[in-house]
C-alpha positions in Angstrom: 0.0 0.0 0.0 1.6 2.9 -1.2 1.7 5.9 1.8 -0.6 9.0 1.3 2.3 11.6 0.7 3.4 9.9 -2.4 -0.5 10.0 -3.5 -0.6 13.9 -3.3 2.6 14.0 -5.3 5.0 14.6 -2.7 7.5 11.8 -3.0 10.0 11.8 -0.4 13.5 10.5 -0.5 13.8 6.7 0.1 16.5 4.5 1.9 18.2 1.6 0.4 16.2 -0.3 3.1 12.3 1.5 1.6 13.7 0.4 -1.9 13.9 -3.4 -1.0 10.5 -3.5 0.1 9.2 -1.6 -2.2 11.1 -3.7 -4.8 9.7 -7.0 -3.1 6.1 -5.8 -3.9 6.6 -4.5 -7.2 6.3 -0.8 -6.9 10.0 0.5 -7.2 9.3 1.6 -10.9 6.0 3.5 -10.0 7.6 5.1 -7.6 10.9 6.0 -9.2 8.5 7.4 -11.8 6.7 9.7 -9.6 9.9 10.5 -7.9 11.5 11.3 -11.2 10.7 14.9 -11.2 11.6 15.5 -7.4 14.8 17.1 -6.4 16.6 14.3 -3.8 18.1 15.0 -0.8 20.8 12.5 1.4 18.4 10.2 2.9 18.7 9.4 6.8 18.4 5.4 8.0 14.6 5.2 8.6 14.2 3.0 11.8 11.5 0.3 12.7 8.6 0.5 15.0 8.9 -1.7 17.6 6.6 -5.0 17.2 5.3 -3.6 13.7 7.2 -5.4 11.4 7.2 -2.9 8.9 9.3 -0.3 7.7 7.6 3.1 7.2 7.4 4.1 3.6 7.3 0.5 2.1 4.0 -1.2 3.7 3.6 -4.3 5.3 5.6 -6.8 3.0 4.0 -10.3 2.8 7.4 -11.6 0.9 10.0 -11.3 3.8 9.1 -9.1 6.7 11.5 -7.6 8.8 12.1 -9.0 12.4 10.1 -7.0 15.2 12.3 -4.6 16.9 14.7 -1.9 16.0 17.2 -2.0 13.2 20.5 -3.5 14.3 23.3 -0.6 14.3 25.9 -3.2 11.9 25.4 -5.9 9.6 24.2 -9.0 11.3 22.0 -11.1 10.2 17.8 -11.6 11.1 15.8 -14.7 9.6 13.5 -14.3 7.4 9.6 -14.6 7.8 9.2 -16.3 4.4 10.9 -19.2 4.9 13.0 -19.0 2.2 15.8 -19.7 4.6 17.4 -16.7 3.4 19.2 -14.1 6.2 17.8 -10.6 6.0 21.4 -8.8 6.6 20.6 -4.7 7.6 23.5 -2.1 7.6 23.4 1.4 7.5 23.4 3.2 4.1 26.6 5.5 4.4 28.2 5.7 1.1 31.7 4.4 0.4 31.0 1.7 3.4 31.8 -1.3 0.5 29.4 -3.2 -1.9 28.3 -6.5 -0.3 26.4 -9.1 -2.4 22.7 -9.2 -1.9 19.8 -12.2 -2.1 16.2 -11.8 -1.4 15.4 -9.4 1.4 19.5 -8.6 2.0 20.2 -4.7 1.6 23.1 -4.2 0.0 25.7 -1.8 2.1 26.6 1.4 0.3 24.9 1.4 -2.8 23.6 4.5 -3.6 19.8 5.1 -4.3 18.8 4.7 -7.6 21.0 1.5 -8.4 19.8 -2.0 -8.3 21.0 -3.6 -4.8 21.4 -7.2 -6.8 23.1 -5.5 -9.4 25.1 -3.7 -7.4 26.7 -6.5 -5.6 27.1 -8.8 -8.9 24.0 -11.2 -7.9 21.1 -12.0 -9.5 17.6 -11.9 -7.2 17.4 -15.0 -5.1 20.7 -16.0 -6.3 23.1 -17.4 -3.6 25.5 -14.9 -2.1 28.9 -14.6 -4.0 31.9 -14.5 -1.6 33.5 -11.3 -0.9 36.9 -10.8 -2.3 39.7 -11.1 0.0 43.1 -9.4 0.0 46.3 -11.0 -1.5 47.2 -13.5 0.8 51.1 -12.6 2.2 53.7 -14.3 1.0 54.6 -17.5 2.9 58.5 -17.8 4.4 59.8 -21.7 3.3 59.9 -23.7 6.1 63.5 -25.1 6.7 64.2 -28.3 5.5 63.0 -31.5 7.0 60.0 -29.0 9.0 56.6 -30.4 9.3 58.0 -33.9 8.5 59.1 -36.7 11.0 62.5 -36.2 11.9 65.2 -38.2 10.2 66.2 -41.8 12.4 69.1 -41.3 14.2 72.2 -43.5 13.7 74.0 -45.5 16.3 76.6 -43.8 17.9 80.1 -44.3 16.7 82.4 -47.0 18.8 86.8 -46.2 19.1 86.7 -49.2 16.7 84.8 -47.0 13.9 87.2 -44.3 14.5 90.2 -45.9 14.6 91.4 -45.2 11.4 90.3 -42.0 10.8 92.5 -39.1 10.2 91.9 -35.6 11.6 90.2 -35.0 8.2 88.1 -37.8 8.2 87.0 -37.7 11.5 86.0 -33.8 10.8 84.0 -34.4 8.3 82.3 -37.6 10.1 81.6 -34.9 13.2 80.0 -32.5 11.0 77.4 -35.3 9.6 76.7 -37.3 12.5 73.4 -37.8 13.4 73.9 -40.3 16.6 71.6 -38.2 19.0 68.9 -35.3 19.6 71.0 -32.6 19.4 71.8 -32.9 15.7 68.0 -32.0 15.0 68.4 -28.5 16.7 72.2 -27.4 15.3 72.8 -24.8 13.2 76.4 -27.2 12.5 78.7 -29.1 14.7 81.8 -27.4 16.5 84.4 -29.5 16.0 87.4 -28.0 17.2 90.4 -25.8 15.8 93.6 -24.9 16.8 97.6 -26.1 16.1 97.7 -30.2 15.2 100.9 -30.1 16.6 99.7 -29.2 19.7 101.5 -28.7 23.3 98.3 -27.7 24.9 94.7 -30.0 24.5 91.7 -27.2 26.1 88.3 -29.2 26.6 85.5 -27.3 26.9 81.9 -28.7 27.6 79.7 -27.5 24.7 79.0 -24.8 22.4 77.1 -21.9 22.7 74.7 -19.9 20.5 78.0 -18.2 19.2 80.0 -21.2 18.3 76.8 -22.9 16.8 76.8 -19.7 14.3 79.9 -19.8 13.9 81.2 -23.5 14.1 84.3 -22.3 16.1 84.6 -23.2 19.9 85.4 -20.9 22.1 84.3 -17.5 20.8 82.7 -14.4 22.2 83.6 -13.2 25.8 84.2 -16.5 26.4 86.5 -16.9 23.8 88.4 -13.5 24.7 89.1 -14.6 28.5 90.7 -18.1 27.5 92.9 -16.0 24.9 93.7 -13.8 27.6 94.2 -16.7 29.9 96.3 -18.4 27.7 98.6 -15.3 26.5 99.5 -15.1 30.0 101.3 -18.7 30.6 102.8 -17.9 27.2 100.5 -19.9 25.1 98.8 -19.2 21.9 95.2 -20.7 20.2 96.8 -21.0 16.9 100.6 -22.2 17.3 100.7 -24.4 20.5 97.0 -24.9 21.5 94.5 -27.1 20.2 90.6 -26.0 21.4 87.8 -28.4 21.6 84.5 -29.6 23.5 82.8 -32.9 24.8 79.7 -32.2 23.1 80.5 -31.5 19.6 76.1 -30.3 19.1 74.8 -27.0 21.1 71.8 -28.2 23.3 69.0 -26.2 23.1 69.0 -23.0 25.3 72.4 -24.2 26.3 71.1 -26.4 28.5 73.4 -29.1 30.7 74.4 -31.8 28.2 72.7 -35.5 28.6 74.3 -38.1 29.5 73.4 -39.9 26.3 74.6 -37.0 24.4 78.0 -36.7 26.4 78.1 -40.5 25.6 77.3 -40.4 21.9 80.2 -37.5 21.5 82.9 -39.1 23.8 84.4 -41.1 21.1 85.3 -38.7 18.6 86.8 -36.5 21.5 89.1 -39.9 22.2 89.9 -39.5 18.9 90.7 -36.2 18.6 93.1 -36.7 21.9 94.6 -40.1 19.7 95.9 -37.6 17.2 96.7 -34.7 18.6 99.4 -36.6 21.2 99.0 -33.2 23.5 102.0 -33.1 25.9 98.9 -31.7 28.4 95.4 -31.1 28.9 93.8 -28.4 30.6 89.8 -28.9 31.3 87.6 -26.6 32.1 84.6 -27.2 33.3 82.4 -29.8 35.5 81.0 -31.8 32.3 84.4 -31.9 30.8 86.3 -33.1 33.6 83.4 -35.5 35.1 83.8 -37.1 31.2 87.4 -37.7 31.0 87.8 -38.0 34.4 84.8 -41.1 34.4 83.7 -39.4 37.8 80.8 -37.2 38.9 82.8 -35.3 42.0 82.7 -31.8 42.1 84.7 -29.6 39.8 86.2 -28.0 43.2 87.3 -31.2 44.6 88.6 -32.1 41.3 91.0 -28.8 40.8 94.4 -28.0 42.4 95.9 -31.3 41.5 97.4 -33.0 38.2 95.2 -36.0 37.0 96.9 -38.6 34.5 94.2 -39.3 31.1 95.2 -43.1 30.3 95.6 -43.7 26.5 96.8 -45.9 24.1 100.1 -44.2 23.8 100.2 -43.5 28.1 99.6 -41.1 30.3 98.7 -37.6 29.6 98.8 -35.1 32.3 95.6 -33.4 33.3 94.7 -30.2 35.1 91.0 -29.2 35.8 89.5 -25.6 35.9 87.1 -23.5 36.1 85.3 -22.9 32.5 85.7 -19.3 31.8 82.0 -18.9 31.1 81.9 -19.6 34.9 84.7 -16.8 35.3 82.6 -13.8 34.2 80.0 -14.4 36.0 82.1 -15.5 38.8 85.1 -13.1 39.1 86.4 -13.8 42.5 87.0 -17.3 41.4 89.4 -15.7 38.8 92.5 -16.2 41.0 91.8 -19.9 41.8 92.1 -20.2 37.4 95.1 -18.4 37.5 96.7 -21.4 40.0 95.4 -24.0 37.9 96.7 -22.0 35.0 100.6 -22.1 36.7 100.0 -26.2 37.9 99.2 -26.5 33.7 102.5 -24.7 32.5 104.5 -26.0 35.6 104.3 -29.9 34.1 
């Protein structure tokens, strides 16, 4: 039923919401008709009468009336009265607020009066809603190898028999490939050790750190710097007289204390390394390091102050424990007890 305004020729300005119904019943053209000759003005949202299920300006509409209560504010969704199954979705008419499809009694958002909602949004009537576009998805970084996957079967760990006839070369590489425990899922590469071959001086450290994983070098950083110093000051240099390397070969992850299945899996090629290298001496630092060539789990101090013998194949090596200089900087009081151990060292 068309309101009495429009009957004495005074046709006001309609909403996006008036057009639908008026659409719905068939009198959109008659009334675009008698509105053709009136000037338009911005039309305001027209709101519901609460429990009337009509809009004013459109009628009651037997197709797909409106839920009772007011409008919502957004675009959510009401069911429909027909049955249709279709969702009657209301949003505001501000312009530039995007073109949403439309189906049956949906009201497209921001299409301006005078345009088709359906054909605004790219849908025929009583068609089923077209997905909205979405933006370009963002570029996906590769996943490093072997992610997402199960993780490749670790090998057994290597025995002194399987090392026995490896040179420093060969046993290098086999270091850098091994795969005998957990910690060679988390590496960025294995440290193996560097230094003179011809070595006075055998250091053992315990493990690397985020720096020597980078890097592939043991002994670098602060850390590093302090054993240089340490060592310049009994004389002693890391490339001509010293050879530098660690029990576990892997950096655990968040450098935690090494397993013992780890310290048992790397143990060998250390052996190895010591089989080659024929150091006239071995200075240890740390409580891993010496509790692993030592074959004891005392304490580091009860272990320091005193030469140890390391029993090989060729005899005895002589063996002084310390403190790890890790330990040192954040321990600097203990920095004189090193420098004994340092003396006992250079004194065999």
């Amino acid at each position: 039923m068309v309101d009495a305004t429009a009957m004495a020729g005074k046709v006001p300005a309609l909403n996006p919401l008036q057009r639908a119904w008026l659409r719905e019943i068939g009198m959109e053209k008659v009334w675009l008709r008698q509105d053709a000759s009136q000037p338009r003005s911005p039309a305001a949202p027209v709101p519901a009468r609460a429990g009337s299920g009509a809009v004013d300006g459109a009628g009651d509409s037997a197709a797909g009336g409106v839920q009772d209560g007011p409008l919502p504010k957004t675009g959510a969704s009401a069911d429909a009265d027909s049955g249709a199954g279709a969702d009657a979705a209301v949003a505001g008419d501000t312009p530039g607020a995007g073109h949403a499809a439309v189906t049956g009694d949906t009201v497209a958002r921001g299409v301006p009066i005078g345009v088709d909602a359906a054909t605004a949004g790219g849908v025929k009537p009583g068609a089923a809603s077209a997905p909205q576009a979405r933006p370009p998805a963002r570029p996906v970084k590769p996943a490093p190898a072997g992610a997402g996957s199960e993780p490749a079967p670790l090998q057994p760990p290597p025995t002194a028999e399987s090392l026995a006839m490896l040179d420093m070369a060969s046993l290098r590489e086999r270091v850098l490939e091994c795969t005998a425990c957990g910690l060679c899922r988390g590496r960025r590469q294995a440290v193996f050790g560097m230094g003179a071959e011809q070595a006075r001086w055998l250091v053992v450290g315990e493990a690397p750190g985020e720096q020597e994983d980078r890097q592939g070098l043991p002994f670098v950083g602060r850390s590093g710097q302090l054993l240089d110093a340490m060592l310049a000051a009994v004389g002693m240099g890391r490339d001509r007289d010293v050879y530098i390397a660690n029990v576990i070969k892997c950096r655990p992850p968040g450098n935690r204390n090494p397993k013992p299945e780890e310290i048992a899996a790397c143990r060998p090629y250390l052996m190895r390394q010591i089989a080659l290298l024929k150091p006239q001496r071995i200075l240890v630092l740390g409580r891993f390091a010496a509790q692993t060539l030592l074959e004891t789990d005392a304490a580091i101090g009860s272990l320091r102050g005193r030469v140890h013998a390391l029993k090989t194949d060729a005899g005895e090596i002589p063996m002084v424990v310390s403190y790890h200089p890790a330990y040192l900087l954040r321990s600097p009081g203990e920095k004189a007890r090193a420098w004994q151990d340092l003396r006992l060292a250079a004194s065999l």
